[in-house]
SERO-499265 format. One line per 2 residues: number of its first residue (from 0); their letters; for each residue x, y, z of C-alpha. Coordinates in pm, 1 decimal, padded with zeros to 6 digits. Example, Ala and Ser with C-alpha at 12.3 -4.5 7.8 and 13.67 -1.06 7.14 Angstrom:
BEGIN
0	AS	01230.0 -00450.0 00780.0  01367.0 -00106.0 00714.0 .
This chain:
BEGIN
0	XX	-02422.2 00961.1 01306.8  -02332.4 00713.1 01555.1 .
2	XX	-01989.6 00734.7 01516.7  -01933.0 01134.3 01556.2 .
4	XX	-02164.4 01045.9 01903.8  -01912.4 00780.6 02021.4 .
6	XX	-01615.6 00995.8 01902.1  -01786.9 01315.4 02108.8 .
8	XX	-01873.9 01059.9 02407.7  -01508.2 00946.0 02423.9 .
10	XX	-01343.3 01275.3 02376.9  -01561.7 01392.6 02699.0 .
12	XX	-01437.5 01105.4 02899.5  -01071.6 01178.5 02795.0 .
14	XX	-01125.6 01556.0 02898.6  -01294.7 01494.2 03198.1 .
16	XX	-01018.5 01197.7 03282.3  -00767.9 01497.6 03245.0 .
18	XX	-00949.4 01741.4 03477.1  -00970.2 01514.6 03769.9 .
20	XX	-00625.3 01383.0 03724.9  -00502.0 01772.5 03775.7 .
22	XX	-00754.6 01839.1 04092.3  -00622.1 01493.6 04224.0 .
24	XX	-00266.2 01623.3 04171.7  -00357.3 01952.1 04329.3 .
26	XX	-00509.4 01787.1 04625.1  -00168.9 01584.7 04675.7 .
28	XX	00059.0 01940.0 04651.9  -00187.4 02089.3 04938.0 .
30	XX	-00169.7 01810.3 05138.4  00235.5 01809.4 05136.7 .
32	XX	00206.7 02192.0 05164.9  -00026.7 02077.4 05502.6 .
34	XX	00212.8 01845.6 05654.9  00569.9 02101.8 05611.4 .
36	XX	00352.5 02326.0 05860.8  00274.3 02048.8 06115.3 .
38	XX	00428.9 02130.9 06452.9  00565.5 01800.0 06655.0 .
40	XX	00543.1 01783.5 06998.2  00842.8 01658.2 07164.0 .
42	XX	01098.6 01716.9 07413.1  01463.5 01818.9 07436.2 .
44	XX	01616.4 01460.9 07436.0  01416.5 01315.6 07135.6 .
46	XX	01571.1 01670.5 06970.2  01894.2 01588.8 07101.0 .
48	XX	01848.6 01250.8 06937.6  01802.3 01345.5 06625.9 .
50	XX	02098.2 01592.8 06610.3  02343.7 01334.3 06736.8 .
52	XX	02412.4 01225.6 06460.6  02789.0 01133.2 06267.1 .
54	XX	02658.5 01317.0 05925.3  02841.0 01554.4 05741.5 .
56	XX	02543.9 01726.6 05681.0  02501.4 02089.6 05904.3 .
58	XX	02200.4 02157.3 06162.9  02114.5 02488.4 06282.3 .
60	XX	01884.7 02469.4 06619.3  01721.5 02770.3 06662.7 .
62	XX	01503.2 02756.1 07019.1  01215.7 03063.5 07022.1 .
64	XX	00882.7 03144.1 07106.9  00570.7 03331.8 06970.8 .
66	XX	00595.2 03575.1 07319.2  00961.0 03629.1 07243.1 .
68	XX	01009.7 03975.7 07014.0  01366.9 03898.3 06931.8 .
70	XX	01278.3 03542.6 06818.0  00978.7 03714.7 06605.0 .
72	XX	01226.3 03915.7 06485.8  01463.4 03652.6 06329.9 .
74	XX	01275.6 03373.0 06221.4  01160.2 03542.4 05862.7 .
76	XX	01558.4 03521.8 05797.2  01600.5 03180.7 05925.9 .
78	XX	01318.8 03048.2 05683.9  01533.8 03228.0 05429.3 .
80	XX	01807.2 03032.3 05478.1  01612.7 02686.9 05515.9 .
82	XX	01455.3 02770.8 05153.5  01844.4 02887.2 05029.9 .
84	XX	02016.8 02603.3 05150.2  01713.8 02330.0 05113.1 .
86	XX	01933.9 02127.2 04827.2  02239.8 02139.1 05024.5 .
88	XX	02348.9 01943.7 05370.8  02223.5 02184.0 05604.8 .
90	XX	01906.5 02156.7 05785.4  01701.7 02407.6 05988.7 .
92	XX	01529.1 02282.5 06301.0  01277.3 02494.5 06540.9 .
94	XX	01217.0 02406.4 06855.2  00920.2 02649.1 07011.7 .
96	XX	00883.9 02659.6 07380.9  00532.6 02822.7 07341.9 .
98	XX	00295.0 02645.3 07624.7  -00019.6 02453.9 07575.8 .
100	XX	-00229.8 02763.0 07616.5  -00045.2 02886.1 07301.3 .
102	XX	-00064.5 02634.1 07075.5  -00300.7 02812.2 06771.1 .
104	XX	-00069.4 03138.1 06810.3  00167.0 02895.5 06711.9 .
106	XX	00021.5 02650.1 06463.2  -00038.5 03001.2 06344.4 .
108	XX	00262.8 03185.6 06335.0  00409.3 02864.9 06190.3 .
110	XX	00147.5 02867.6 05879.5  00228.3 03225.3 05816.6 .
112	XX	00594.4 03213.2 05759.1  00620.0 02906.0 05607.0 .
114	XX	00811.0 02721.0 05821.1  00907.9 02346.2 05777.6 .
116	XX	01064.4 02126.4 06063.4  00922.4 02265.9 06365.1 .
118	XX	00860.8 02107.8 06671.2  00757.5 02238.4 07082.4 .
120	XX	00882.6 02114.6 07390.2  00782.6 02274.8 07740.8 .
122	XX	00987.7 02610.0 07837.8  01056.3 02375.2 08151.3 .
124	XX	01254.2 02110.7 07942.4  01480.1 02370.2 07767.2 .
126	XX	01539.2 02564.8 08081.9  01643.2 02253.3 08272.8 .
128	XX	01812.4 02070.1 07964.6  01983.3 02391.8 07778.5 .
130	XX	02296.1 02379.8 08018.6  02394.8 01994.4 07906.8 .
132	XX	02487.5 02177.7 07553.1  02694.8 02454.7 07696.4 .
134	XX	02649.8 02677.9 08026.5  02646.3 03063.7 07803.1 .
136	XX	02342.0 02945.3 07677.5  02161.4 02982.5 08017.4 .
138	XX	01900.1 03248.1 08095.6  01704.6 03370.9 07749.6 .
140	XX	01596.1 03297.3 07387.2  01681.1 03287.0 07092.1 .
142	XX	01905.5 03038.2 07123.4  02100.2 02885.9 06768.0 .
144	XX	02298.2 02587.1 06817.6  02517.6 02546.1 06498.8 .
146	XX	02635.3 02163.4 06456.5  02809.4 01916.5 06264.2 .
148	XX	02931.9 01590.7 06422.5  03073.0 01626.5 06711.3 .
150	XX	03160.8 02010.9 06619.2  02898.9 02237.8 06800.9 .
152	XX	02855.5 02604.6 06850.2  02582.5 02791.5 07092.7 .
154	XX	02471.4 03138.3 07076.1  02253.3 03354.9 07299.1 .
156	XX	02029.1 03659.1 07154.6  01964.0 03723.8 06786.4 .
158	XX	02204.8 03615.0 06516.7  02234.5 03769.2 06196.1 .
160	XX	02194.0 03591.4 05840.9  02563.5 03687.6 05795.3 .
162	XX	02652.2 03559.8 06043.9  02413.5 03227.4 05976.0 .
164	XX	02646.7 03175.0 05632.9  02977.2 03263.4 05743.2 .
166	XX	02922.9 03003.0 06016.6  02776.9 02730.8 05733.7 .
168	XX	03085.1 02805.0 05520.5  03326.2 02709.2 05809.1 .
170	XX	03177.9 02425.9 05922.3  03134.2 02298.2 05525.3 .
172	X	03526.4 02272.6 05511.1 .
């Protein structure tokens, strides 16, 4: 009798062991899922900074904001293209310019579509910075800088996902 009540004691230790090993594992995925939606306060040179880079790998800079429909409007295809392309050398960065006042439509937003590597700077510090990259990018968002190396492309206004992967397969040759 008293071994079947150590074997039964033992097996419910093992089982439980098992449980709490999962939820602990569990707890780990929804923390990592926690941190891709973190939004990082910064400004345009610490961007700049980590875009100057000699890699061959390709970064596409897309500068929006919550109040801006056309940026609304494209970011569900830009997340698209950061999932598609995730394994390969091309990185998608988003830069909001949504104010302090703004910050939980944001944090929001963010949660809701998923996105990974997004950071805010002040509309003041693109506005006044923007130019240094190229003088057509002036006056509006979206704006999409496309880079590799010392190669770089800007683009005012929406951009389409065609567009996104024609310009990934020239700058990958």
């Amino acid at each position: 009798m008293k071994k079947i009540y150590f074997l039964m004691v033992c097996l419910g230790v093992l089982f439980s062991c098992k449980h709490n090993s999962k939820d602990n594992r569990i707890e780990e995925t929804n923390n990592q899922q926690t941190q891709e939606i973190k939004v990082i306060q910064s400004n345009f040179s610490k961007i700049q900074d980590l875009l100057d880079t000699k890699s061959d790998t390709i970064y596409i800079t897309n500068y929006w904001a919550t109040w801006c429909p056309p940026c609304v409007k494209e970011i569900p295809d830009f997340v698209k293209l950061q999932n598609q392309y995730k394994n390969k050398k091309v990185k998608f960065i988003f830069v909001s310019i949504d104010e302090t006042e703004d910050q939980a439509k944001l944090q929001s937003f963010v949660k809701e579509n998923k996105m990974k590597n997004v950071y805010n700077i002040s509309r003041e510090e693109l506005l006044s910075n923007i130019g240094s990259i190229s003088t057509d990018l002036v006056g509006g968002i979206p704006v999409t800088i496309i880079q590799k190396g010392d190669k770089r492309e800007g683009f005012l206004g929406n951009i389409s996902n065609e567009f996104v992967i024609e310009k990934i397969q020239q700058y990958s040759k």
